[in-house]
TORSELUM-749191 format. One line per field, with one value per atom (N, C-alpha, C): atom name; residue number from 1; residue in three letters; y, z, x. Coordinates in nm, 4 decimals, padded with zeros to 6 digits. Each point is the difference from the previous one (the first is absolute). Example, Ala and Ser with C-alpha at 12.3 -4.5 7.8 and 13.67 -1.06 7.14 Angstrom:
<timis>
atome	[N / CA / C / N / CA / C] $
num	[1 / 1 / 1 / 2 / 2 / 2] $
residu	[ALA / ALA / ALA / SER / SER / SER] $
Y	[-00.5690 / 00.1190 / 00.1200 / 00.1050 / 00.1190 / 00.1090] $
Z	[00.7800 / 00.0000 / 00.0000 / -00.0720 / 00.0060 / 00.0730] $
X	[01.3190 / -00.0890 / 00.0900 / -00.0350 / 00.0820 / -00.0770] $
</timis>
This chain:
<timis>
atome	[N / CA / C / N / CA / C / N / CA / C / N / CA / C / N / CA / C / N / CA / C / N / CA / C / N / CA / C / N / CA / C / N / CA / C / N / CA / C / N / CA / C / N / CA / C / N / CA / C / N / CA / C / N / CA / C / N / CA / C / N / CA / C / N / CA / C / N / CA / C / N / CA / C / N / CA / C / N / CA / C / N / CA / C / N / CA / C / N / CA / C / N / CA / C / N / CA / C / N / CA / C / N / CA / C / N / CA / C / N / CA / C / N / CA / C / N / CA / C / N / CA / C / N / CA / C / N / CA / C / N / CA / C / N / CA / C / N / CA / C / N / CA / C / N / CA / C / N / CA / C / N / CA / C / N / CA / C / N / CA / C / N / CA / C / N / CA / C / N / CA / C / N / CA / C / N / CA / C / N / CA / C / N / CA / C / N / CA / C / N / CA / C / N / CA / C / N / CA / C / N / CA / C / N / CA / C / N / CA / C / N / CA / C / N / CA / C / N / CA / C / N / CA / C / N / CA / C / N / CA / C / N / CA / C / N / CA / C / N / CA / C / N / CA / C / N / CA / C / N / CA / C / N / CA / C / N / CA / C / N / CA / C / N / CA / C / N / CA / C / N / CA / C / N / CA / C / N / CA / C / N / CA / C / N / CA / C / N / CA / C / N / CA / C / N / CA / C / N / CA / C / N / CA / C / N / CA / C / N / CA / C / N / CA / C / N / CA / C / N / CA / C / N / CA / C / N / CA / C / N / CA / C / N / CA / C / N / CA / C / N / CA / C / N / CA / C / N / CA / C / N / CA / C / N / CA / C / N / CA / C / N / CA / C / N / CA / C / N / CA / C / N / CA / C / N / CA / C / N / CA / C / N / CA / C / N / CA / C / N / CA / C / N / CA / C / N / CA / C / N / CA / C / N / CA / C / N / CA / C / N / CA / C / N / CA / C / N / CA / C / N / CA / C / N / CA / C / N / CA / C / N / CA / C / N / CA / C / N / CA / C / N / CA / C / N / CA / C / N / CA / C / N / CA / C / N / CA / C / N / CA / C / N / CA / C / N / CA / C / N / CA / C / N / CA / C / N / CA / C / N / CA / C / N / CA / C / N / CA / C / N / CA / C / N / CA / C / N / CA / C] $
num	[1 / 1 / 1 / 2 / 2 / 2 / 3 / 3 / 3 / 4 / 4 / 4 / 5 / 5 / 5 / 6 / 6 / 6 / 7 / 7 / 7 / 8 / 8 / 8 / 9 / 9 / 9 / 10 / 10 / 10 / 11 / 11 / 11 / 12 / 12 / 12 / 13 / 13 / 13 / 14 / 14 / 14 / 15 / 15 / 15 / 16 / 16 / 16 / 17 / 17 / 17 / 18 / 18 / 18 / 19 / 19 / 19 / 20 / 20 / 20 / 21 / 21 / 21 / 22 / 22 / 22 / 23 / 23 / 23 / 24 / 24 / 24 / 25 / 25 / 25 / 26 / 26 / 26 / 27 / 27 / 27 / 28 / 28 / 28 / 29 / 29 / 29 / 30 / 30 / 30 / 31 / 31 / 31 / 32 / 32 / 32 / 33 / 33 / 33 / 34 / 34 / 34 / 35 / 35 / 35 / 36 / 36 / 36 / 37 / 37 / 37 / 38 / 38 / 38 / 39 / 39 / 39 / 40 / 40 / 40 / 41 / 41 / 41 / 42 / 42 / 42 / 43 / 43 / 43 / 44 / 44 / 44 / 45 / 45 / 45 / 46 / 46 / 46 / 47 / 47 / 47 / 48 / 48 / 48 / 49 / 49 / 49 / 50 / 50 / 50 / 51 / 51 / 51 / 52 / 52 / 52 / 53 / 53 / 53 / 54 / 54 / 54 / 55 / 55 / 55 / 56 / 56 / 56 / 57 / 57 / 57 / 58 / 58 / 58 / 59 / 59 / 59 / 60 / 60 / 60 / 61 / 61 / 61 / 62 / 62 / 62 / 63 / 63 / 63 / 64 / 64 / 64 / 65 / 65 / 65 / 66 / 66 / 66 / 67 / 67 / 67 / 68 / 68 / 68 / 69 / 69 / 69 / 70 / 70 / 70 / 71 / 71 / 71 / 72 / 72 / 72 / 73 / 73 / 73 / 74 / 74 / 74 / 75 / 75 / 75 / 76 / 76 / 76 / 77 / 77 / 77 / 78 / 78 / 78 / 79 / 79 / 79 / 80 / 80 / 80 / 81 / 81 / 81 / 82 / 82 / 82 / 83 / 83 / 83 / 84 / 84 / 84 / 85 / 85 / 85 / 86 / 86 / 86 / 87 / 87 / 87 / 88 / 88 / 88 / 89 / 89 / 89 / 90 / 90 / 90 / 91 / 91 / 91 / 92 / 92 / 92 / 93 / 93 / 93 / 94 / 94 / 94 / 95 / 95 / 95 / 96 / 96 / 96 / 97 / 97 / 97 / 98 / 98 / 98 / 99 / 99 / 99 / 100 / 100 / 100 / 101 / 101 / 101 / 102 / 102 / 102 / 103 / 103 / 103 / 104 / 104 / 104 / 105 / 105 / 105 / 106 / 106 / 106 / 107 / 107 / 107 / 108 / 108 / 108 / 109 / 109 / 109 / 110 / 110 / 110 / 111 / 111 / 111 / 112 / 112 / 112 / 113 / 113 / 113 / 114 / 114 / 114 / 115 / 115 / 115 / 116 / 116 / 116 / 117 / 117 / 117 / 118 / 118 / 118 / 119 / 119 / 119 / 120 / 120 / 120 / 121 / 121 / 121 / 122 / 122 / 122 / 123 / 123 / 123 / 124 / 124 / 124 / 125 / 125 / 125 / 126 / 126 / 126 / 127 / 127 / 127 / 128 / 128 / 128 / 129 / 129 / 129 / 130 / 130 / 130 / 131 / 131 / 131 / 132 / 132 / 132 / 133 / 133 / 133 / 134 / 134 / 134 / 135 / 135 / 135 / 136 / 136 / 136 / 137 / 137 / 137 / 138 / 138 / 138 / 139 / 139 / 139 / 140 / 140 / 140 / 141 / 141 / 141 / 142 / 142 / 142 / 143 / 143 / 143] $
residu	[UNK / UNK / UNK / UNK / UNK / UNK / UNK / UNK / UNK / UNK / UNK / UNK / UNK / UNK / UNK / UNK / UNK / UNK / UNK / UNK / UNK / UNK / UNK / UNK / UNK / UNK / UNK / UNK / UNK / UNK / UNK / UNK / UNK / UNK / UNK / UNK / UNK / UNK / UNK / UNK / UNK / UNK / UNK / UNK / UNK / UNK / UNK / UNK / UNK / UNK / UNK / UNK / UNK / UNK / UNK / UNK / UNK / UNK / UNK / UNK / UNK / UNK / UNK / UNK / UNK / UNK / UNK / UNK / UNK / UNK / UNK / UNK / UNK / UNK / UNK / UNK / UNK / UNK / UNK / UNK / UNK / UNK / UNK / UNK / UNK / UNK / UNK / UNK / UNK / UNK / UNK / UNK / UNK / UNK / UNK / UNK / UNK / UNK / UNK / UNK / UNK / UNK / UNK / UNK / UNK / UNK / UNK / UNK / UNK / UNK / UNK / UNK / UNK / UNK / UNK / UNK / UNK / UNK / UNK / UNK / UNK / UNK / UNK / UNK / UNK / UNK / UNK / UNK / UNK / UNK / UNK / UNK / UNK / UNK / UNK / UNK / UNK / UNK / UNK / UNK / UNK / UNK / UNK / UNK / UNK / UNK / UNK / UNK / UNK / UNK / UNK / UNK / UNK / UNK / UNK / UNK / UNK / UNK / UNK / UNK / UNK / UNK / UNK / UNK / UNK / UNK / UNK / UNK / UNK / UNK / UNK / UNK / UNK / UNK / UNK / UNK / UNK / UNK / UNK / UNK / UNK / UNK / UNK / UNK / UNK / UNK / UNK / UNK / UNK / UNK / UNK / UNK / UNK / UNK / UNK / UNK / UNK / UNK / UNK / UNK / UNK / UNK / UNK / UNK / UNK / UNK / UNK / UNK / UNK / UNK / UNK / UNK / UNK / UNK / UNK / UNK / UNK / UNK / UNK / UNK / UNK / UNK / UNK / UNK / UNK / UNK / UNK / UNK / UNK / UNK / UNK / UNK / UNK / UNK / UNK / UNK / UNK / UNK / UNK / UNK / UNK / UNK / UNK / UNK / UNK / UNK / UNK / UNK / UNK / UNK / UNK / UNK / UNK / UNK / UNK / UNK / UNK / UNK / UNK / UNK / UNK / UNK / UNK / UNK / UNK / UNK / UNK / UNK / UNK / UNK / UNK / UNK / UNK / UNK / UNK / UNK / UNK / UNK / UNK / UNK / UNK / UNK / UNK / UNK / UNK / UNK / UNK / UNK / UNK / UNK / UNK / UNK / UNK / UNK / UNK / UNK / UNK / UNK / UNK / UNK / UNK / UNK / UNK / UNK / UNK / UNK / UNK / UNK / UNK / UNK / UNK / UNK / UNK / UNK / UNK / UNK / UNK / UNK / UNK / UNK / UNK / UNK / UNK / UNK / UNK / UNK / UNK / UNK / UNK / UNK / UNK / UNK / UNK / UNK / UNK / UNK / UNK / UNK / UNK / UNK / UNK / UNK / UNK / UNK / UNK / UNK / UNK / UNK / UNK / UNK / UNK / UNK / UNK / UNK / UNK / UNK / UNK / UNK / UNK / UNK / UNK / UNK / UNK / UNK / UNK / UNK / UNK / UNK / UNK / UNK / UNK / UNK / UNK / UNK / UNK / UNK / UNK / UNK / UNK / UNK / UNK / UNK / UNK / UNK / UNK / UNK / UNK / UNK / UNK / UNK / UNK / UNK / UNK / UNK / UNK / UNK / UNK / UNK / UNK / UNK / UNK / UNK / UNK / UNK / UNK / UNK / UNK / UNK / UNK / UNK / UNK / UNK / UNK / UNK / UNK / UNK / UNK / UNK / UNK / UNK / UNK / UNK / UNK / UNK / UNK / UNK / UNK / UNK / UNK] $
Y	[-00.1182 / 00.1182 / 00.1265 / -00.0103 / 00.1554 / 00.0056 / -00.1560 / 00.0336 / 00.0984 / -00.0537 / 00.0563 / 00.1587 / -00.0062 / 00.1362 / 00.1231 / -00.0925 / 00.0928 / 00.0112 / -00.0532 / -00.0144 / 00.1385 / 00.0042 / 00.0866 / 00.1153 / 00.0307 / 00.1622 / 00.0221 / -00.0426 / 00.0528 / 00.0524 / -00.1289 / -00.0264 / 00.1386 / 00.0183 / 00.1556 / 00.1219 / -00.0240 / 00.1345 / 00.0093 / -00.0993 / 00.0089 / 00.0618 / -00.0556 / 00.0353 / 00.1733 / 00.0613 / 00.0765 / 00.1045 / -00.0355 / 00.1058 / 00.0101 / -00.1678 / -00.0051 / 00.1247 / -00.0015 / 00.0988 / 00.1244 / 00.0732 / 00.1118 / 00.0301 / -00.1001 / 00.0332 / 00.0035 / -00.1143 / 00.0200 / 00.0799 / 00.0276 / 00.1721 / 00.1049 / 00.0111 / 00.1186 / -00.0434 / -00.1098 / -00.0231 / -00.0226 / 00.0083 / 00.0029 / 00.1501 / 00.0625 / 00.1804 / -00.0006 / 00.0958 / 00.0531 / 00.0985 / 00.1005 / 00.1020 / -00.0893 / -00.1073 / -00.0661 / -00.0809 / -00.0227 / -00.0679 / 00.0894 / -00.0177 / 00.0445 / 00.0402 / -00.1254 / 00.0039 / 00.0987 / 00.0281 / 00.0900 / 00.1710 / 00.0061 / 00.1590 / -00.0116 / -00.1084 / 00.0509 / 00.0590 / -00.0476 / 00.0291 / 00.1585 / -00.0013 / 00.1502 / 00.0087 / 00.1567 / 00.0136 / 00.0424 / -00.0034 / -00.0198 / 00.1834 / -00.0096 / 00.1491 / 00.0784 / 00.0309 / 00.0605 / 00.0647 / 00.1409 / 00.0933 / 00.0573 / 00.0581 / 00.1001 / 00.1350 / 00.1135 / 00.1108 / 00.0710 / 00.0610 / 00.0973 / 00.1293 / 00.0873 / 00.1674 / 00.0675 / 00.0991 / 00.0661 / 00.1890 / 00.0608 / 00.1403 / 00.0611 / 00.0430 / 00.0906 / 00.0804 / 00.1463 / 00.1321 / 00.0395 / 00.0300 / 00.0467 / -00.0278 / 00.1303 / -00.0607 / -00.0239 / -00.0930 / -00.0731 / -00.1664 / 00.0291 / -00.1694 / -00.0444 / -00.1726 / -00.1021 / -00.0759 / -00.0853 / -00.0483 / -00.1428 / -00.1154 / -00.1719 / -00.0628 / -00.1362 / -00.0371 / -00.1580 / -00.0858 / -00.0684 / -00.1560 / -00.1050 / -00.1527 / -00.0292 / -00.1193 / -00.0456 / -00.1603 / -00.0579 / -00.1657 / -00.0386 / 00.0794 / -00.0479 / -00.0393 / 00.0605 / -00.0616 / 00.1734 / 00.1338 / 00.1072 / 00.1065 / 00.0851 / 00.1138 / 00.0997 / 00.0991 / 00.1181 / 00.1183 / 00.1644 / 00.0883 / 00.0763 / 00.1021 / 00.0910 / 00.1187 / 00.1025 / 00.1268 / 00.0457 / 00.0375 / 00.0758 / 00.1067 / 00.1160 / 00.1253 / 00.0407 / 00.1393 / 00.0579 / 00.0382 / -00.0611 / -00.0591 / 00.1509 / 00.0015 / 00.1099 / 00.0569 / 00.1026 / 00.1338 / -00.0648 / -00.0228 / -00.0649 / -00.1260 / 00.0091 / -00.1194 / -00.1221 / -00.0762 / -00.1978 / -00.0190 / -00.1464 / -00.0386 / 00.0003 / 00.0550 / 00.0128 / 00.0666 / -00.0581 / 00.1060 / -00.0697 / 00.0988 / -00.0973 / 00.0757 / -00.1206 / 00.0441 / -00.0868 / 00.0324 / -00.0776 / -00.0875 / -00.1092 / -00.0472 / -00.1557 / 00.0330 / -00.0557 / -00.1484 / -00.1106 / -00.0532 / -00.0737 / -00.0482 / -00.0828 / -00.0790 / -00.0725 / -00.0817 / 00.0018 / -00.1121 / -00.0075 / 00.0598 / -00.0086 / 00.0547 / 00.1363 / 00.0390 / 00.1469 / 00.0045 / -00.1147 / 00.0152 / 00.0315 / 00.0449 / 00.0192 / -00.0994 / 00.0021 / -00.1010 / 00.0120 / 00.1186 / 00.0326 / 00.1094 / 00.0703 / 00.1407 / -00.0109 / 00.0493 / 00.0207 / 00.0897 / 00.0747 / 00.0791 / -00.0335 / -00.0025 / -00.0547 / 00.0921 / -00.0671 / 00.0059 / -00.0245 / 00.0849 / -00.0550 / 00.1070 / -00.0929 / 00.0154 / -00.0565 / 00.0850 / -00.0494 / -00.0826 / -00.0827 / -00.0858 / -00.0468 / 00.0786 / -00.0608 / 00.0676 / -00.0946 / -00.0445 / -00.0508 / -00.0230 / -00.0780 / 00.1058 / -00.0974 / 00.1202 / -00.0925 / 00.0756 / -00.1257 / 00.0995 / -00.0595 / -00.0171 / -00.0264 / 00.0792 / -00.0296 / 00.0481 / -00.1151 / 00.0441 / 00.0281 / 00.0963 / 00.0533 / 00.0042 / -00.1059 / 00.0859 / 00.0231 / 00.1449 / 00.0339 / -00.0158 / 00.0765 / -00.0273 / -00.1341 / -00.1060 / -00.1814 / -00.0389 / 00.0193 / -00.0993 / -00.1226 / 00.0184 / -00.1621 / -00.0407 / 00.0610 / -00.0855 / 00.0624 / -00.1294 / 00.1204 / -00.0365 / 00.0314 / -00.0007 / 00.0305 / -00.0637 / 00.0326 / 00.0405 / 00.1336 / 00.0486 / 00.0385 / 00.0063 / 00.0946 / 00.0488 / 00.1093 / 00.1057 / -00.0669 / -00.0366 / -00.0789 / 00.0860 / 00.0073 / 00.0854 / 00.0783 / -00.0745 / 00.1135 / -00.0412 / 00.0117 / 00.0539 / -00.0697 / -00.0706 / -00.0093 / -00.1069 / -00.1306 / -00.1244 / -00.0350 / -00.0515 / -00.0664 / -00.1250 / -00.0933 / -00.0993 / -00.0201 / -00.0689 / 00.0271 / -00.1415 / 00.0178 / -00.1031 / 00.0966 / -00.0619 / 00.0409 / -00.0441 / 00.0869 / -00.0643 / -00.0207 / -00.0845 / -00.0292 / 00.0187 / 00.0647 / 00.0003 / 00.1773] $
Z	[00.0000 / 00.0000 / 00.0000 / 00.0889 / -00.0037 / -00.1321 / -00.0865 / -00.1138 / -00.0913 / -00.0007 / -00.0804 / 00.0147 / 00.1027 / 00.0601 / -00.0717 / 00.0093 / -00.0407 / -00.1420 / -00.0879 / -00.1350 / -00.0315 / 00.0936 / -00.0470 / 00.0330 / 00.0999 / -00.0023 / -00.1138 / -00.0702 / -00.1056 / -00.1357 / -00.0158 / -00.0976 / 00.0217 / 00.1201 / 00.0068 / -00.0387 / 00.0751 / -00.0046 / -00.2107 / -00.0512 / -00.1271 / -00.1070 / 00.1114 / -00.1026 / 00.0340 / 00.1282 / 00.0296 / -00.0536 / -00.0295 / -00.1130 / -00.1628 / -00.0487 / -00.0896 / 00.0019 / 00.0365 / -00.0092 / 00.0220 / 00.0473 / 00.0512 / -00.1361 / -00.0093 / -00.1529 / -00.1263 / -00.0627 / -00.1122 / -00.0810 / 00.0694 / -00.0732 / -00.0277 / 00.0778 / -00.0317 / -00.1787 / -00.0039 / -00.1503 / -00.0969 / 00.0551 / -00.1365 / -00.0206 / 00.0570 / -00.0830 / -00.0505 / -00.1723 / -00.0846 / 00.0458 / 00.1230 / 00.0399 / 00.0919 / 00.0210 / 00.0574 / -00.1252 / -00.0840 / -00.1125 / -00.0679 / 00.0141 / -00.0842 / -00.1228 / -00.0713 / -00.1694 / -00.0193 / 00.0693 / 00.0078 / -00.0093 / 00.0191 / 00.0468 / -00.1461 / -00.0983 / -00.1328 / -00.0918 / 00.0709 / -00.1291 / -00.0361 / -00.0803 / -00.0234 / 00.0635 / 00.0499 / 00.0861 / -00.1121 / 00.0849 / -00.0911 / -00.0581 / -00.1613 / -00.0594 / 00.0822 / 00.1182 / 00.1259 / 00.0632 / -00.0020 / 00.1006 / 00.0376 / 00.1423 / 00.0626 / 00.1083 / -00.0729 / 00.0921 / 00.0059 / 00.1319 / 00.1352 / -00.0406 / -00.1051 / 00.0219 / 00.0810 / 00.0995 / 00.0671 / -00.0129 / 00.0599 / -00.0461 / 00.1218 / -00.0646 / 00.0602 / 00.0132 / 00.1025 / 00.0443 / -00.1036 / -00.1031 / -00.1275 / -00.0559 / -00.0378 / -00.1478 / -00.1426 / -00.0513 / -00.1140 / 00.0552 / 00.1330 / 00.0283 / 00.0570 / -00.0257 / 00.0470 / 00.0275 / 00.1556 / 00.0413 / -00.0523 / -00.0192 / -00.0010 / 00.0479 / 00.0278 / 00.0329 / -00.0308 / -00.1276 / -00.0979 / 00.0022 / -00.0162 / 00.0113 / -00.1403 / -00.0765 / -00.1041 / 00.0687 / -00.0349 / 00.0116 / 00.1579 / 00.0586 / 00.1357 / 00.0288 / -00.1340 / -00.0318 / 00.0534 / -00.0424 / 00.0111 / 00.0561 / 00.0683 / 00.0700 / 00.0030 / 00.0715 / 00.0607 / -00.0176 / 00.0654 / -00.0465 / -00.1795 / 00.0026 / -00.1457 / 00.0444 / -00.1088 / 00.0020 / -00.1568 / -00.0180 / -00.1126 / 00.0084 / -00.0518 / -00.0384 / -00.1289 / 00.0091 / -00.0896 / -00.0890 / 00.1047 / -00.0163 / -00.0038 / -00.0011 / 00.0159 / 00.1448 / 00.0103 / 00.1178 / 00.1066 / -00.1135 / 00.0767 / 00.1164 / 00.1050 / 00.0374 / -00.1234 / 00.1112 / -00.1043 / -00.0565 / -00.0625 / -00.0650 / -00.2091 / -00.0123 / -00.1267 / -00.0876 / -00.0914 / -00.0993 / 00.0021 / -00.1106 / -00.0042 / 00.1029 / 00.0260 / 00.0978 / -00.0869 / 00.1168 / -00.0709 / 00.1653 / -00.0568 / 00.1449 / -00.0049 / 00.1459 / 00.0112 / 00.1316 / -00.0155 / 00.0677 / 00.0890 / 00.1255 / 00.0501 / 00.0807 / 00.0474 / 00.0368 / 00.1049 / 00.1497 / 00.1769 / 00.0273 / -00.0837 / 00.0830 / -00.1075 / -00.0706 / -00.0699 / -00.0922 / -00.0876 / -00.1095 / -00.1092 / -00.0949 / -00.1417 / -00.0470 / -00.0237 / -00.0675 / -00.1676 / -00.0162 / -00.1135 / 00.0066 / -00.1408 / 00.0176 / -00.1571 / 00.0024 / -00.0973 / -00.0302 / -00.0491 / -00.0433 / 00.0419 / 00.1061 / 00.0291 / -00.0329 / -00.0454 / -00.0267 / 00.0636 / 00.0946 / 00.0900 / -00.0616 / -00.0662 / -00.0304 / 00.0720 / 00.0017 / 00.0713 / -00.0649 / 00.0027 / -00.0264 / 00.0604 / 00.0126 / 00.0846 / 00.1728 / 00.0261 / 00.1540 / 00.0251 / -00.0790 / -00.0585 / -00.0704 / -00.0557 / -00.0269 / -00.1284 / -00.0756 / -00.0855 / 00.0034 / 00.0194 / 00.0188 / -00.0891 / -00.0099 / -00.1640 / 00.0277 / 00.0109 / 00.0040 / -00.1061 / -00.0287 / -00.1634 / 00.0523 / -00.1221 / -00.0192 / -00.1353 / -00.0153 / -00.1462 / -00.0757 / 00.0843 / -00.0744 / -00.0775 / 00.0575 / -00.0144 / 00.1148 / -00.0120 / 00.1688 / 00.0152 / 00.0965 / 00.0673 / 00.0960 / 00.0966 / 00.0423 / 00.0413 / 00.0107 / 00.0220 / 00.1735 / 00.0059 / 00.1360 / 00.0299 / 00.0891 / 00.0798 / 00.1235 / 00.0412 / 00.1247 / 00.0784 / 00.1006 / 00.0678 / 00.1288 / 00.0744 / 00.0616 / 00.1684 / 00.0615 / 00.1641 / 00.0600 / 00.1268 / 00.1389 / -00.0221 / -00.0415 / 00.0174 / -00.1384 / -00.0788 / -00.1565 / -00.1253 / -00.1066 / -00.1160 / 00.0282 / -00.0126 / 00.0252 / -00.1884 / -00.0868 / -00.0727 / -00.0555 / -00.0216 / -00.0502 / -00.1914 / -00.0039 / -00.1489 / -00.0436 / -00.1406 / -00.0372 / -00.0957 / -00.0598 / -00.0941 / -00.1401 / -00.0818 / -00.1442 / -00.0909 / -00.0954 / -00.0794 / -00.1480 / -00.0724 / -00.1013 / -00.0258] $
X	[00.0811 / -00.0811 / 00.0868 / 00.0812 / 00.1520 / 00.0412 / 00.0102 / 00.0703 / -00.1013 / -00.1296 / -00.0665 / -00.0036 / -00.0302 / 00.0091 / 00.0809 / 00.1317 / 00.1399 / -00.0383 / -00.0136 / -00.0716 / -00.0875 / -00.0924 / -00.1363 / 00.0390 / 00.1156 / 00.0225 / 00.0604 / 00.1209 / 00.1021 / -00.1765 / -00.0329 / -00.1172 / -00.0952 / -00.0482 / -00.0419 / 00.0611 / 00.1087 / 00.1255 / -00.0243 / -00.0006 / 00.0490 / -00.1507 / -00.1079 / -00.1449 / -00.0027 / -00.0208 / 00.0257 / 00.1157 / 00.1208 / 00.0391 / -00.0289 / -00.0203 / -00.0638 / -00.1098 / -00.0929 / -00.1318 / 00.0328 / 00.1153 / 00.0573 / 00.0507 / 00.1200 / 00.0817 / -00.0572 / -00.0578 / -00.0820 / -00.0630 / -00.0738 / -00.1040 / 00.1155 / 00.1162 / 00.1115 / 00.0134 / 00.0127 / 00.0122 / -00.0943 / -00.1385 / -00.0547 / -00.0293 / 00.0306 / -00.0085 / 00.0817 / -00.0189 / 00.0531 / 00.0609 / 00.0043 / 00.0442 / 00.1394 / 00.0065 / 00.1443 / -00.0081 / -00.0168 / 00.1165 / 00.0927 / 00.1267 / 00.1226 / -00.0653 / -00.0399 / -00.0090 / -00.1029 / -00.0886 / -00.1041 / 00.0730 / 00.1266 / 00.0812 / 00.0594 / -00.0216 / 00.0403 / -00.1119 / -00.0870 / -00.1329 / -00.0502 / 00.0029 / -00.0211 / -00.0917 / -00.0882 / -00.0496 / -00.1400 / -00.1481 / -00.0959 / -00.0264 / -00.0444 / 00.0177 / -00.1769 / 00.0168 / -00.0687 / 00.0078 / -00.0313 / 00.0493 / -00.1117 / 00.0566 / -00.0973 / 00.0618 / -00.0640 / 00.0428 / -00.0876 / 00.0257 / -00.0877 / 00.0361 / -00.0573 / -00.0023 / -00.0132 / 00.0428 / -00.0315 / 00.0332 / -00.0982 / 00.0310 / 00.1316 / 00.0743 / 00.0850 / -00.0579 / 00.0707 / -00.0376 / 00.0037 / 00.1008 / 00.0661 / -00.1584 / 00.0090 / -00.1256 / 00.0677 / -00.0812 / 00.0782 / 00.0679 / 00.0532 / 00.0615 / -00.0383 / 00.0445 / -00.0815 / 00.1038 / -00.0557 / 00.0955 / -00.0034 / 00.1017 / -00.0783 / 00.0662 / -00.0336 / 00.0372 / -00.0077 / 00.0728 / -00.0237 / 00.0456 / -00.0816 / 00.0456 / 00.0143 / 00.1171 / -00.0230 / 00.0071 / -00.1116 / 00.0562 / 00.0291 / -00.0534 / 00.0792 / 00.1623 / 00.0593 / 00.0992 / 00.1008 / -00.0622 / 00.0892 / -00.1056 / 00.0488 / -00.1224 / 00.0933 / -00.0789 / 00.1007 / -00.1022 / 00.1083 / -00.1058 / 00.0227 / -00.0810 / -00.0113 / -00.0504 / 00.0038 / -00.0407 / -00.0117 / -00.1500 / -00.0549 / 00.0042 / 00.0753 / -00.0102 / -00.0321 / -00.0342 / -00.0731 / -00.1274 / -00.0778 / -00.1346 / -00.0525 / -00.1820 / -00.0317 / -00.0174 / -00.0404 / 00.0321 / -00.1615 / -00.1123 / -00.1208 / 00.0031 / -00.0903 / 00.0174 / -00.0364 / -00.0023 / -00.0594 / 00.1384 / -00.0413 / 00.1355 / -00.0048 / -00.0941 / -00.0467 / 00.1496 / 00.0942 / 00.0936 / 00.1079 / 00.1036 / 00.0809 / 00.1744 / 00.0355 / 00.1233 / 00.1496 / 00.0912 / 00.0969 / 00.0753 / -00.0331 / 00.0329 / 00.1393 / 00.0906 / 00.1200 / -00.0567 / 00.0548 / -00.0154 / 00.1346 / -00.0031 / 00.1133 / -00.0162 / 00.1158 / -00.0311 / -00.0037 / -00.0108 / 00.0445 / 00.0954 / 00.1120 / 00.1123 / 00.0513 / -00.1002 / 00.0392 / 00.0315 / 00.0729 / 00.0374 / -00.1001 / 00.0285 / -00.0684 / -00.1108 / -00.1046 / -00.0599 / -00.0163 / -00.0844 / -00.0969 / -00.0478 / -00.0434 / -00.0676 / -00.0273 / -00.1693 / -00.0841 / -00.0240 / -00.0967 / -00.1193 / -00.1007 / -00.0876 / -00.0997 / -00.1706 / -00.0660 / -00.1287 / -00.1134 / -00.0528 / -00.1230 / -00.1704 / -00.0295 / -00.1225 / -00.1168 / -00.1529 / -00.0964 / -00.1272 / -00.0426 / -00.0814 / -00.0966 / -00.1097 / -00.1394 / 00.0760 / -00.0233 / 00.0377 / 00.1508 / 00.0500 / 00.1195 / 00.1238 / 00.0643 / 00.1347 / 00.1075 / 00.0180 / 00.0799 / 00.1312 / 00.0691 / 00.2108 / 00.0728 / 00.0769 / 00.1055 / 00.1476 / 00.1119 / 00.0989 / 00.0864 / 00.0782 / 00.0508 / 00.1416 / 00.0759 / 00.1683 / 00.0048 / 00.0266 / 00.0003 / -00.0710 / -00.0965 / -00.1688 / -00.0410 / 00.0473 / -00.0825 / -00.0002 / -00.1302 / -00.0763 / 00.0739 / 00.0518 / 00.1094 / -00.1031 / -00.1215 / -00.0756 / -00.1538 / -00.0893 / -00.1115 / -00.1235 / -00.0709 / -00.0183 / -00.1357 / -00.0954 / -00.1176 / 00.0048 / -00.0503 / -00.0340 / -00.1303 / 00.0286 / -00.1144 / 00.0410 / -00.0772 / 00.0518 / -00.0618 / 00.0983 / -00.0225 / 00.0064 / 00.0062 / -00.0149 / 00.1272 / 00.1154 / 00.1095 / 00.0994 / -00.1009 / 00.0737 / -00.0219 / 00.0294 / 00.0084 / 00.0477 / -00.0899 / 00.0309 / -00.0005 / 00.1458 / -00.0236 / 00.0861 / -00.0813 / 00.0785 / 00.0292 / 00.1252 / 00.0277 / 00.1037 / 00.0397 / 00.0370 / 00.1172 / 00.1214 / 00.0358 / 00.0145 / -00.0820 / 00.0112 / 00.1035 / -00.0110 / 00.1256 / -00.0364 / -00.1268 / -00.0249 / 00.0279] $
</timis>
């Protein structure tokens, strides 16, 4: 009976991390091979109004893969986010990302988004206006 005994603790000890360890590996967010895959063509950024009239502050995800903040200048002098600006983006730790021409037009209730380098839309975008700013999500085009 002791022998058995000695048996059924190791046998626990082992189901017990089994069930602990396991699940760490079936997420895609802990697989290695998963940190090569390009990241999905998905973005989303948070407009917000600066004091400055004309700028907007953001604050922008691609893919879950890259974020950081931005700033649209040159917009118009009115409140809302209605016009066109020219806006720089970066990343967590400051570096450079991207900078467009950006396009925020109004639509119903809604808002359609257009990012421009050298006047060809590189991507385009759906919004609408949340408690604290210019919620829109977007994709980037390749045609």
């Amino acid at each position: 009976m002791t022998k058995n005994r000695q048996l059924k603790a190791p046998i626990k000890l082992l189901l017990i991390l089994a069930i602990a360890i396991l699940p760490i590996f079936s997420f895609s967010q802990n697989d290695k091979e998963s940190d090569k895959k390009e990241p999905l063509n998905i973005g989303f950024v948070l407009y917000t109004e600066s004091d400055t009239p004309g700028t907007l502050f953001a604050r922008w995800n691609y893919g879950n893969a890259y974020s950081g903040p931005g700033i649209a200048t040159g917009g118009p002098k009115e409140d809302g986010y209605v016009g066109k600006y020219h806006v720089r983006y970066f990343f967590e730790n400051g570096d450079f990302s991207d900078e467009y021409d950006l396009v925020i037009e109004k639509k119903g209730d809604f808002y359609d988004v257009s990012w421009l380098i050298e006047g060809k839309v590189a991507a385009k975008g759906v919004g609408m206006e949340v408690e604290n700013g210019l919620a829109v999500g977007w994709r980037r085009v390749t045609d």
